[in-house]
py3Dmol code that shows the C-alpha trace and the ligand (Angstrom):
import py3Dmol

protein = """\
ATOM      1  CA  UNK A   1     124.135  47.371  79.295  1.00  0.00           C
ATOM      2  CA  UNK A   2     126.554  49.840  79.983  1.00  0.00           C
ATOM      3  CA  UNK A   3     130.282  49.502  79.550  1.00  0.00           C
ATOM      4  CA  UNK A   4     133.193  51.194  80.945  1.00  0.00           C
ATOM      5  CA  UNK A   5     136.548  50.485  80.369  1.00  0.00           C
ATOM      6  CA  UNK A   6     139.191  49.481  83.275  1.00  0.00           C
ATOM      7  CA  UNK A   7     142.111  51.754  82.952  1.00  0.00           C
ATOM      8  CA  UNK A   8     144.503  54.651  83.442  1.00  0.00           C
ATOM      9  CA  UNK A   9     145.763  54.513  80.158  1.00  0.00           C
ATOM     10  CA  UNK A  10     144.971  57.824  78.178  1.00  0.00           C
ATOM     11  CA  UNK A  11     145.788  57.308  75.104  1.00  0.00           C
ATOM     12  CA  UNK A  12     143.922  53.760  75.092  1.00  0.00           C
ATOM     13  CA  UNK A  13     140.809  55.176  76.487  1.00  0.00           C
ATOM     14  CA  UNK A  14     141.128  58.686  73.831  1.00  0.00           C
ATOM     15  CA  UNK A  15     141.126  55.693  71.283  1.00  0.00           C
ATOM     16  CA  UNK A  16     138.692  53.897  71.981  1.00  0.00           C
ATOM     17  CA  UNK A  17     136.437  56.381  73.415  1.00  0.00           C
ATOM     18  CA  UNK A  18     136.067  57.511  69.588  1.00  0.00           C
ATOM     19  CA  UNK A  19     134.168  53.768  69.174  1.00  0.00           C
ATOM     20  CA  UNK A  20     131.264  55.670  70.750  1.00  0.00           C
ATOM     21  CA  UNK A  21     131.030  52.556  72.707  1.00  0.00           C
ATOM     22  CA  UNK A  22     132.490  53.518  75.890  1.00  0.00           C
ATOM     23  CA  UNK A  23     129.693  54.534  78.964  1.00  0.00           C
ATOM     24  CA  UNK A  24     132.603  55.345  81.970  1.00  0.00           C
ATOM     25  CA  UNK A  25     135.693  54.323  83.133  1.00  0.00           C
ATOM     26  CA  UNK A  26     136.991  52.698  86.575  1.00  0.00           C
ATOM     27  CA  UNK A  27     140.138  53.037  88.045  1.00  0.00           C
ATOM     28  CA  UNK A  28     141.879  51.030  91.109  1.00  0.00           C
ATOM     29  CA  UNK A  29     145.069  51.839  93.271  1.00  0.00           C
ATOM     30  CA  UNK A  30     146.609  49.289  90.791  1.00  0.00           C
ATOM     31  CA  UNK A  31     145.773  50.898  88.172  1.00  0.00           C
ATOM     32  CA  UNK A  32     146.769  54.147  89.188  1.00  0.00           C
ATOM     33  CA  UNK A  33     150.429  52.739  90.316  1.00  0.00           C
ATOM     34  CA  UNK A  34     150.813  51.355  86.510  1.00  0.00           C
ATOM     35  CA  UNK A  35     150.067  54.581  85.074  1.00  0.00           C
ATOM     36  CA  UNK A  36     153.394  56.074  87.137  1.00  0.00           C
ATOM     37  CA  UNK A  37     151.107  59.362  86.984  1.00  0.00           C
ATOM     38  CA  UNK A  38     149.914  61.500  90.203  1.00  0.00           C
ATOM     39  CA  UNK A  39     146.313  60.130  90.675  1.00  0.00           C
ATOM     40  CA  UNK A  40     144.251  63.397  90.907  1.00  0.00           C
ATOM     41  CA  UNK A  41     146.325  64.466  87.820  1.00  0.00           C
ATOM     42  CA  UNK A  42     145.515  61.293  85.960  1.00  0.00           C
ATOM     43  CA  UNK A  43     141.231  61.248  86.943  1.00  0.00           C
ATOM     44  CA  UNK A  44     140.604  64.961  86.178  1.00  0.00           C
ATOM     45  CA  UNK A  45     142.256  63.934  82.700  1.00  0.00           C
ATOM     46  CA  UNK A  46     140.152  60.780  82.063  1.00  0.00           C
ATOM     47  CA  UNK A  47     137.086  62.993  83.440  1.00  0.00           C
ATOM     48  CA  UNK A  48     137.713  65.590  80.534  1.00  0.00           C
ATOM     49  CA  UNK A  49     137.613  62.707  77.756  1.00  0.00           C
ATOM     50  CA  UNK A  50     134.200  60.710  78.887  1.00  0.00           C
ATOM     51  CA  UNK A  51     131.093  61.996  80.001  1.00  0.00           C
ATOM     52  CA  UNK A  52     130.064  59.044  81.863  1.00  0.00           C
ATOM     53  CA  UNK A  53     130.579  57.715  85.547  1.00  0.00           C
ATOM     54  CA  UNK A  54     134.571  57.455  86.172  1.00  0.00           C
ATOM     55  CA  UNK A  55     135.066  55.617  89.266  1.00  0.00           C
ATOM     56  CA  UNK A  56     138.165  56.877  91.532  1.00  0.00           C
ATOM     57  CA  UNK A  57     139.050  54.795  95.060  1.00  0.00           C
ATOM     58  CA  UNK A  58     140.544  56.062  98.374  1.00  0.00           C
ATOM     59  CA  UNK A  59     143.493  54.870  99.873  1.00  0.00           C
ATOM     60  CA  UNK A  60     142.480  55.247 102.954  1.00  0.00           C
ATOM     61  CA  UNK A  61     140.648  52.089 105.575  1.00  0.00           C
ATOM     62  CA  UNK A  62     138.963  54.334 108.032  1.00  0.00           C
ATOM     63  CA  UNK A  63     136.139  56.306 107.746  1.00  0.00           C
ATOM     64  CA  UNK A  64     136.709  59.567 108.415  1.00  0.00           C
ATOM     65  CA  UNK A  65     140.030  59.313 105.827  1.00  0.00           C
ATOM     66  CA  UNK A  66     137.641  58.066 103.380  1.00  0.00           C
ATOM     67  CA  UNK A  67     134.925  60.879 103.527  1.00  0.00           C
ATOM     68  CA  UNK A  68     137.764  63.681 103.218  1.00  0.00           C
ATOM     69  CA  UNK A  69     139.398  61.584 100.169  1.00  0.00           C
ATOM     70  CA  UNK A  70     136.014  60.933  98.655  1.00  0.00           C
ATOM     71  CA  UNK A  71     135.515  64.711  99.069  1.00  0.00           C
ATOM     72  CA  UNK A  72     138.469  65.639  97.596  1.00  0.00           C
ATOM     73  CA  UNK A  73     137.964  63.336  94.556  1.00  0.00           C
ATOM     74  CA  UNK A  74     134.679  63.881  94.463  1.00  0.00           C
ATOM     75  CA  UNK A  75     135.576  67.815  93.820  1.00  0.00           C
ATOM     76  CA  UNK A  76     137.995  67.146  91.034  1.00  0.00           C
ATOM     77  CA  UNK A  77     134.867  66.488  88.030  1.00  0.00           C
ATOM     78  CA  UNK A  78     130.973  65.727  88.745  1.00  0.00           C
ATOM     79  CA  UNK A  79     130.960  62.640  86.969  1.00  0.00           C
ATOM     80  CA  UNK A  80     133.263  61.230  89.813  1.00  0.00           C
ATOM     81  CA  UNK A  81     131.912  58.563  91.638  1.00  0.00           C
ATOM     82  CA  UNK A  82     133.990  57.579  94.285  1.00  0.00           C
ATOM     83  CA  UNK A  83     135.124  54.363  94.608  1.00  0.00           C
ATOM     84  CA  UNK A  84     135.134  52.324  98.472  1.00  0.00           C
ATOM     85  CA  UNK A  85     135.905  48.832  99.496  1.00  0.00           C
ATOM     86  CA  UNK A  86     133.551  46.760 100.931  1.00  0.00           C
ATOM     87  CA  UNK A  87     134.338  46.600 104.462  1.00  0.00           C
ATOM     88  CA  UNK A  88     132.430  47.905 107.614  1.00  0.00           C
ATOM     89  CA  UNK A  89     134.096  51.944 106.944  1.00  0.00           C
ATOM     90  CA  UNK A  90     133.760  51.651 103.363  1.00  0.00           C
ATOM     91  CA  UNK A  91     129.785  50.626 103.904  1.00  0.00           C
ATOM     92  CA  UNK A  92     129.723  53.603 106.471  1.00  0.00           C
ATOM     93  CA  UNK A  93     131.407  55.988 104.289  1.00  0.00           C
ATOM     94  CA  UNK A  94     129.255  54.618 101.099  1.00  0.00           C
ATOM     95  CA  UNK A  95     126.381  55.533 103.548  1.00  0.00           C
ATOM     96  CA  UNK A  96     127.664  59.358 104.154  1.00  0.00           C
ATOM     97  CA  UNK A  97     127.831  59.846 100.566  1.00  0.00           C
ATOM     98  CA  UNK A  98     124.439  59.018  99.639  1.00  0.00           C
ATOM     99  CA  UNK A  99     122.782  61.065 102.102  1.00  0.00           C
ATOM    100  CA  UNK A 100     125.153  64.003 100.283  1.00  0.00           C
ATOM    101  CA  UNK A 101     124.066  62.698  97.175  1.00  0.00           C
ATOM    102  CA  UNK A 102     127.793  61.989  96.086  1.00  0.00           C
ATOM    103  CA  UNK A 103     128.015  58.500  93.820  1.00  0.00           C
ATOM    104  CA  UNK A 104     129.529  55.553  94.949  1.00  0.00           C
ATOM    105  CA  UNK A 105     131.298  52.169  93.308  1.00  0.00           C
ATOM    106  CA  UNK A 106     131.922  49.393  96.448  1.00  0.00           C
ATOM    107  CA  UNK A 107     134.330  47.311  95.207  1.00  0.00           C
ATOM    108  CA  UNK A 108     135.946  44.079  96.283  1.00  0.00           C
ATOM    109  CA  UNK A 109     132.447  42.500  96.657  1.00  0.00           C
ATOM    110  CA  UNK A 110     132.792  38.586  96.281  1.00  0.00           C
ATOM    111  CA  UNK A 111     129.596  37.618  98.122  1.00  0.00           C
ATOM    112  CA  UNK A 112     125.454  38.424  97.677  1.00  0.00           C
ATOM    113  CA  UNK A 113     125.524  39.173 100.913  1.00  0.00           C
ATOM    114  CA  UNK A 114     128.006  41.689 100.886  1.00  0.00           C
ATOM    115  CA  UNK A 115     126.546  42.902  97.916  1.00  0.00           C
ATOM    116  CA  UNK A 116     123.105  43.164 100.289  1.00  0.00           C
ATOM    117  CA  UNK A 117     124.830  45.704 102.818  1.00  0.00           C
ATOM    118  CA  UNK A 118     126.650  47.684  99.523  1.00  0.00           C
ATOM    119  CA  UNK A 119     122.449  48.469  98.581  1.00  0.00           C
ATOM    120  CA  UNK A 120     121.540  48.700 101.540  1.00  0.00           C
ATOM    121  CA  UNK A 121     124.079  51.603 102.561  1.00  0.00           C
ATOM    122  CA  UNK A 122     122.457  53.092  99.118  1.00  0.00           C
ATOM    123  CA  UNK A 123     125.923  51.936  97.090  1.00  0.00           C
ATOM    124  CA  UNK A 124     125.529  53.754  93.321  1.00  0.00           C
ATOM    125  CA  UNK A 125     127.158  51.087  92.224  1.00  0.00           C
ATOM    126  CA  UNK A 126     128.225  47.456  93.267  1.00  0.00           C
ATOM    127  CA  UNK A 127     131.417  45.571  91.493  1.00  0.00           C
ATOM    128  CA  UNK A 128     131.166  41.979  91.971  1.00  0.00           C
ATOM    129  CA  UNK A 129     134.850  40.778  90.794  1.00  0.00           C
ATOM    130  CA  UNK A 130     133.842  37.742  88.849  1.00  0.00           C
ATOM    131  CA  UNK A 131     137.541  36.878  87.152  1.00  0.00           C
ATOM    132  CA  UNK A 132     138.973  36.939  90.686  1.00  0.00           C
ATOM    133  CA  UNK A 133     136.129  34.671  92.142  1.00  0.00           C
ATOM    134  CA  UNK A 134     137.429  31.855  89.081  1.00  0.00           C
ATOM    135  CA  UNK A 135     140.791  32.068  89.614  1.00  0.00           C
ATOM    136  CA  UNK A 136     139.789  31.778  93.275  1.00  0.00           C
ATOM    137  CA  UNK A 137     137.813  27.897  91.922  1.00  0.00           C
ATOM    138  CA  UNK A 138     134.426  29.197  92.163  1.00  0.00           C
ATOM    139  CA  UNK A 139     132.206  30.250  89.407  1.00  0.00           C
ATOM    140  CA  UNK A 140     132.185  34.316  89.465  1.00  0.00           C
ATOM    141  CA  UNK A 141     129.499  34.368  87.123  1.00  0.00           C
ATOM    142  CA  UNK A 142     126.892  33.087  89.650  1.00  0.00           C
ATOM    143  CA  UNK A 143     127.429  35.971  91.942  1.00  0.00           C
ATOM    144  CA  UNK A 144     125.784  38.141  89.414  1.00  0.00           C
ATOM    145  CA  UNK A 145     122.761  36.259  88.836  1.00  0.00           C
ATOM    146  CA  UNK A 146     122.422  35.857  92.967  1.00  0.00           C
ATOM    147  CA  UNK A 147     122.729  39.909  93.136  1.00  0.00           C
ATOM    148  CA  UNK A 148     120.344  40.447  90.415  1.00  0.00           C
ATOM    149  CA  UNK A 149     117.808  38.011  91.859  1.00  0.00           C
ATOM    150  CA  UNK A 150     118.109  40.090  95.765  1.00  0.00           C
ATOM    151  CA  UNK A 151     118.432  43.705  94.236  1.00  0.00           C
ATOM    152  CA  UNK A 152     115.128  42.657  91.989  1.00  0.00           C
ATOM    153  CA  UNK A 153     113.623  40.701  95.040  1.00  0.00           C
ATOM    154  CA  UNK A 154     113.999  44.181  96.859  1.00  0.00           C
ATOM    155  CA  UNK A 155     114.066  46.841  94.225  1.00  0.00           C
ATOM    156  CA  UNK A 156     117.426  48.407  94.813  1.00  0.00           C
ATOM    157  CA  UNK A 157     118.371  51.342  92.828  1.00  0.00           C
ATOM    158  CA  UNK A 158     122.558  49.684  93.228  1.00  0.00           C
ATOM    159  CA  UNK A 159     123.698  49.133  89.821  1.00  0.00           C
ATOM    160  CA  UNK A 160     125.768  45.569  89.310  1.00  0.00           C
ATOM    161  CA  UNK A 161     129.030  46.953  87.930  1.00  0.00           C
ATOM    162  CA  UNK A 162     130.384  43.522  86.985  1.00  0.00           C
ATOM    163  CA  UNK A 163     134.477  43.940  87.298  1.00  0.00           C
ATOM    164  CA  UNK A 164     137.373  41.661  86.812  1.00  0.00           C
ATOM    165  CA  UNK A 165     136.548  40.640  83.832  1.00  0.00           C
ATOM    166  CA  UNK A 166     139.058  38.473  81.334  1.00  0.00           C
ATOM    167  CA  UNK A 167     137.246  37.577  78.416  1.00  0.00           C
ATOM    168  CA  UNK A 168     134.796  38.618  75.589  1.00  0.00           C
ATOM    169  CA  UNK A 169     132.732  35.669  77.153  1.00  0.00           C
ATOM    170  CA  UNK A 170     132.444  37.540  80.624  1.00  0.00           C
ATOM    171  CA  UNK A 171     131.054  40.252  78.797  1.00  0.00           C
ATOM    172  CA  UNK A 172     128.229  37.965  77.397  1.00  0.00           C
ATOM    173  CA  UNK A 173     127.231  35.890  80.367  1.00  0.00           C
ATOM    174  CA  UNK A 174     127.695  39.080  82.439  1.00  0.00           C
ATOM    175  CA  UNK A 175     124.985  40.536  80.255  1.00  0.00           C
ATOM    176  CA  UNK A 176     122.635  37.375  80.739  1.00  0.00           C
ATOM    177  CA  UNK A 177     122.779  37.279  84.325  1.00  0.00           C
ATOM    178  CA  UNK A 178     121.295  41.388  84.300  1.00  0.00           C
ATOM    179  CA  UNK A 179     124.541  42.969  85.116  1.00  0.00           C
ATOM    180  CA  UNK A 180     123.711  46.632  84.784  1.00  0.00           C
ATOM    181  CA  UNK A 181     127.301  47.846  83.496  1.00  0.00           C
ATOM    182  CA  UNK A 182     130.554  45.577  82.830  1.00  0.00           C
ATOM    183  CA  UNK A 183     133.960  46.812  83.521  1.00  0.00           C
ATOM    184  CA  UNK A 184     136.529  45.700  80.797  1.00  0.00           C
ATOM    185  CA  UNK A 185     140.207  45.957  80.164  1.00  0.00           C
ATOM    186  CA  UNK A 186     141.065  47.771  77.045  1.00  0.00           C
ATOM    187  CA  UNK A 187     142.376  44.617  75.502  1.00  0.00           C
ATOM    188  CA  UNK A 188     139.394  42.052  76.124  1.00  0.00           C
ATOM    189  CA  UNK A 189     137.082  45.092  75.067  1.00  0.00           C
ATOM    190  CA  UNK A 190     139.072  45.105  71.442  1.00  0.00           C
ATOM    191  CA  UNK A 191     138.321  41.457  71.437  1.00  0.00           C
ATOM    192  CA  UNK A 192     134.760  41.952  71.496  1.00  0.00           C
ATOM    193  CA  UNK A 193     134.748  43.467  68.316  1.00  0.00           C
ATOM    194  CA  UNK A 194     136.751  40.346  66.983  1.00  0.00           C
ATOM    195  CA  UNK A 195     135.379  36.774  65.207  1.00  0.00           C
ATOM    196  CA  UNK A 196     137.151  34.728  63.138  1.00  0.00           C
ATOM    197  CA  UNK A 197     134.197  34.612  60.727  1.00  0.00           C
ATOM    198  CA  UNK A 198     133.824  38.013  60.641  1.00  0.00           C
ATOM    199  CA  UNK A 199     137.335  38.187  58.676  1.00  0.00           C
ATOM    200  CA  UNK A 200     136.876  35.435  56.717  1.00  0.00           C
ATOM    201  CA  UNK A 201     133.470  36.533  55.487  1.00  0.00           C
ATOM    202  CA  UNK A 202     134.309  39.900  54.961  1.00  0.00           C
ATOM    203  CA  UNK A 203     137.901  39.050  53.175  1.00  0.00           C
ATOM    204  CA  UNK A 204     135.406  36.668  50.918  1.00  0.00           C
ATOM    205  CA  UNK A 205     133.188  39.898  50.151  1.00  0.00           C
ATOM    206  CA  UNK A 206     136.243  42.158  49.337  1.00  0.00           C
ATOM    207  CA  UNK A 207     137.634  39.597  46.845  1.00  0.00           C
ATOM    208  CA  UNK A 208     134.629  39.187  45.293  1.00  0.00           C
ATOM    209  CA  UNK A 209     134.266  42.464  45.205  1.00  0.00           C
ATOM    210  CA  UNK A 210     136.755  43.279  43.507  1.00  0.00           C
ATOM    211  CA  UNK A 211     136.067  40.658  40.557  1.00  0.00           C
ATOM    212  CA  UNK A 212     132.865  42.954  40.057  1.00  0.00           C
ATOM    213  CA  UNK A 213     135.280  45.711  38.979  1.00  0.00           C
ATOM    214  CA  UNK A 214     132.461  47.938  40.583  1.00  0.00           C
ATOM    215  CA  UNK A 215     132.560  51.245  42.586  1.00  0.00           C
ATOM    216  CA  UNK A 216     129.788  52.425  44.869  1.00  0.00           C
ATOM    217  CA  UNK A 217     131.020  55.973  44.736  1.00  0.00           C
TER     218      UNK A 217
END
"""
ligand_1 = """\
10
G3P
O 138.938 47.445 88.948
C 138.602 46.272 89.561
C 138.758 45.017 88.741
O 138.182 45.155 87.481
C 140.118 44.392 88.773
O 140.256 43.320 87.872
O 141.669 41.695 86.655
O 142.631 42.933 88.620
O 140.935 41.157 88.941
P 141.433 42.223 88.042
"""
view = py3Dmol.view(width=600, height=400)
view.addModel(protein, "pdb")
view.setStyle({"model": 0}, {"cartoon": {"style": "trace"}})
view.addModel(ligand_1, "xyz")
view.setStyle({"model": 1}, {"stick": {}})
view.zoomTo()
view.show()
């Protein structure tokens, strides 16, 4: 499973790109407006630190706005995949892309059978939003398993991005269902790292460690 991390943050991503852990990054108009930075400015910078997919969106809701964007982000690295919502242009535009073999990431998928036109339209990528689908009262999870059980049914080449993800428990089930990639924010992909075992046990080893009065080196 791949994992990219959901942010314009720079210095987050230069830190924990050094995990070795970190497959691509995706970014969102959101994002961008946190980061208070000129968007091109900000994804040619984030292209130069990971080597892996980094997913940039277009502002605009008609196609041809969205083919000269995509074109123009496109241009700015080739790990760019540009980044379309999934609406009747963005499917169109998705479709324009593939045929000149530029990658794509539909987002704002909530349904299978949205996901179903994203393949179809030969979508790189697909991002289910799962945490937005649970605040929303339904269980975001499922939609993963239903995509994975179509695009198998089917053999699509889309890859489930799985996006809007909250917590380190996302990640897992995310992973169960046959989610391809997971997109995480910095802070729930720290947490992944994190048990409360894991520092107990290992505060338990370095005490009694020390009593040894050993040194490996
Ligand atoms: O980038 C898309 C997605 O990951 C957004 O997540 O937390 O704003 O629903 P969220």
């Amino acid at each position: 499973m791949q994992l990219f991390l959901d942010t314009t943050d720079v210095s987050v991503l230069k830190d924990l790109t050094a995990t070795g852990l970190v497959d691509g990054v995706t970014t969102n108009p959101t994002l961008i407006a946190k980061s208070g930075r000129p968007m091109l400015e900000v994804i040619a910078e984030i292209c130069s630190l990971v080597e892996g997919p980094v997913s940039a969106e277009v502002a605009a809701t008609e196609v041809e706005g969205m083919l000269k964007e995509g074109a123009k982000l496109a241009a700015i690295a080739p790990n760019v995949v540009v980044k379309l919502p999934l609406t009747r242009a963005g499917l169109i535009a998705t479709a324009e892309f593939a045929v000149q073999g530029i990658q794509t990431n539909v987002t704002l998928c909530f349904t299978a059978a949205q996901a179903l036109l994203a393949a179809k339209a030969g979508a790189t990528y697909i991002s289910p939003f799962v945490g937005r689908l649970d605040d929303y009262g339904a269980t975001g999870m499922d939609l993963i398993a239903e995509i994975r059980a179509i695009y198998d049914n089917y053999e699509f080449d889309t890859e489930i991005l799985a996006a809007s993800i909250r917590t380190p428990t996302h990640v897992t089930q995310a992973a169960l269902a046959g989610a391809d990639c997971a997109t995480i924010p910095p802070t729930v992909f720290l947490d992944l790292f994190k048990h409360p075992l894991t520092e107990k046990g290992l505060d338990q080893f370095m005490k009694d460690w020390a009593q040894t009065g050993q040194s490996i080196l």
